[in-house]
Residue frames as qw, qx, qy, qz and C-alpha x, y, z in Angstrom:
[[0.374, 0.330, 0.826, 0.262, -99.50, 52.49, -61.78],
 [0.265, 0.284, -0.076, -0.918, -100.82, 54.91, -64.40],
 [0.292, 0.452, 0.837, -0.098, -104.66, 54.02, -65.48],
 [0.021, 0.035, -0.352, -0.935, -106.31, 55.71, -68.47],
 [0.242, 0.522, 0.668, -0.471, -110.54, 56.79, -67.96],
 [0.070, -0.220, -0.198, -0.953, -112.73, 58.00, -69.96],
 [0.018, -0.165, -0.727, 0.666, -115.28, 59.83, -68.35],
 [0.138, -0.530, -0.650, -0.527, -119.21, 60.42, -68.38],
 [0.012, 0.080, 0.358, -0.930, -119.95, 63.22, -66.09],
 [0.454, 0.085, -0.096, -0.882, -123.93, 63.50, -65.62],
 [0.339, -0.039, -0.912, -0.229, -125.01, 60.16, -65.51],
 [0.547, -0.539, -0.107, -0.632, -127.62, 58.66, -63.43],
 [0.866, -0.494, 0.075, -0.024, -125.48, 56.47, -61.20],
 [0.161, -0.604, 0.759, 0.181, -121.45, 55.74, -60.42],
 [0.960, 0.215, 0.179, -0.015, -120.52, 52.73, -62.76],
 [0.223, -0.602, 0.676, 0.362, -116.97, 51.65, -63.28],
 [0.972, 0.101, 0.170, 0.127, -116.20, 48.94, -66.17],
 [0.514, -0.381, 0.574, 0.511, -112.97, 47.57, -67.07],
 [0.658, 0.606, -0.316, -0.317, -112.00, 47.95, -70.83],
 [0.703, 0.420, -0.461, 0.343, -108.30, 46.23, -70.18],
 [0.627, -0.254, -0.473, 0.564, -105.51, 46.08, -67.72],
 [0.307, -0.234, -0.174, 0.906, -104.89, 49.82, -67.81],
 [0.150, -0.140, -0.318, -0.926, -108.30, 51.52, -69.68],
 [0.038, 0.479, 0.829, -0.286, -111.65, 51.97, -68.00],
 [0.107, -0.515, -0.149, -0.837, -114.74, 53.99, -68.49],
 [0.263, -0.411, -0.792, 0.367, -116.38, 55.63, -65.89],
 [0.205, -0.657, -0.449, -0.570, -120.06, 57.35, -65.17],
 [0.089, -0.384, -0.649, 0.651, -120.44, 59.52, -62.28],
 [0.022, -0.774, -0.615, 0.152, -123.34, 61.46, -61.21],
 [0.432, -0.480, -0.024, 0.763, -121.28, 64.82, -60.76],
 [0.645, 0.749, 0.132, 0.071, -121.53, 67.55, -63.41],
 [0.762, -0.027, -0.039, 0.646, -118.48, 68.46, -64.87],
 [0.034, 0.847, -0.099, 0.521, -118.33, 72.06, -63.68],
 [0.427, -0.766, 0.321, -0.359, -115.90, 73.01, -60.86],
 [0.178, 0.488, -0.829, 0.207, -113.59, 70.27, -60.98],
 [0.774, -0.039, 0.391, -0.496, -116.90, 68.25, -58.94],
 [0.910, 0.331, -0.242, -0.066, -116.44, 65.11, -62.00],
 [0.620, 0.458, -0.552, 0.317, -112.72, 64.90, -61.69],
 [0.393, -0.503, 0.451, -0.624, -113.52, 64.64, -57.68],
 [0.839, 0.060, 0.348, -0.414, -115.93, 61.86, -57.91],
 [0.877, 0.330, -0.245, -0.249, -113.71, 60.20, -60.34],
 [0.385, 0.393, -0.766, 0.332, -110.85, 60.08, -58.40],
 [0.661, -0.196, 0.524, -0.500, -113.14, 59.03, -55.07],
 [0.795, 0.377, -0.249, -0.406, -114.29, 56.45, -57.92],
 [0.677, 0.524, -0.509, 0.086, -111.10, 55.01, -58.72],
 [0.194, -0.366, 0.710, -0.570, -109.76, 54.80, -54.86],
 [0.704, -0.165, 0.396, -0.567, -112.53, 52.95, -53.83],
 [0.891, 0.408, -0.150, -0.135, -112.17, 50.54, -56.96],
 [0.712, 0.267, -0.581, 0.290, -108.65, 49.65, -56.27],
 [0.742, -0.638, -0.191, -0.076, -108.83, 50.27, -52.17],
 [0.585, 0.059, -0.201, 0.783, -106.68, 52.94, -51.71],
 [0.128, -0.548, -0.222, 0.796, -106.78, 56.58, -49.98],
 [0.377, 0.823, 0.397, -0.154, -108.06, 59.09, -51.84],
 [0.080, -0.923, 0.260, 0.273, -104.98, 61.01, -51.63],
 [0.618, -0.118, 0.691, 0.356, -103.02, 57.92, -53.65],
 [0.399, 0.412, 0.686, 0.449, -104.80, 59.45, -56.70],
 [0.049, 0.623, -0.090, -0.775, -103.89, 62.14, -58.90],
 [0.641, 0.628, 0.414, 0.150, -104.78, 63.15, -62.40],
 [0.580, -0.419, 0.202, 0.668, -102.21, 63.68, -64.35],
 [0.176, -0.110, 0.501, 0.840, -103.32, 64.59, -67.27],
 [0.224, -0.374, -0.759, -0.483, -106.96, 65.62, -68.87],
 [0.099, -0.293, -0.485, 0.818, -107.90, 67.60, -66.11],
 [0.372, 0.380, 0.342, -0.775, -110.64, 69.28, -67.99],
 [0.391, 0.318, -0.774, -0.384, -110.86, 66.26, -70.87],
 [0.830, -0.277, 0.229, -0.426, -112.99, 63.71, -70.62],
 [0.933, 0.005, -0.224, 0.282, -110.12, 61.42, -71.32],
 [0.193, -0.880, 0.384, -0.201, -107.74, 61.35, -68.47],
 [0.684, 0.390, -0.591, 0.175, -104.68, 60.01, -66.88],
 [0.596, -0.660, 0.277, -0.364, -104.24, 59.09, -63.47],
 [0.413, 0.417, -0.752, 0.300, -101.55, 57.86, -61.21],
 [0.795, -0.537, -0.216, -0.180, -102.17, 55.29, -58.39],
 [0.118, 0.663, -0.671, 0.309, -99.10, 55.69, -55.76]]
């Protein structure tokens, strides 16, 4: 399943909402230096659909705050 995020890197708490079936936004604490956001968003997203971390990759947007990510 491919899921499309945008992200808010710096926030003052994790917060997922749904937009739709396949768009969300989500706030982590993290800053976005060092790849530390796109950690915490995929830890995020696992936890939200209760899978492994390792089930979730960004495919795209890697240093964008809109990304793409596959759930295997």
């Amino acid at each position: 399943m491919k899921i499309l995020v945008q992200v808010k890197p710096g926030a003052k708490g994790k917060k997922i909402e749904r937009v739709d079936k396949t768009h969300f936004k989500i706030s982590v604490k993290e800053p976005a230096k060092e790849g530390r956001a796109n950690s915490a968003v995929v830890k995020a997203v696992a936890d939200y659909f209760g899978v492994s971390i390792s089930r979730v990759t960004v495919v795209s947007g890697l240093t964008s705050r809109e990304k793409a990510l596959e759930l295997n």
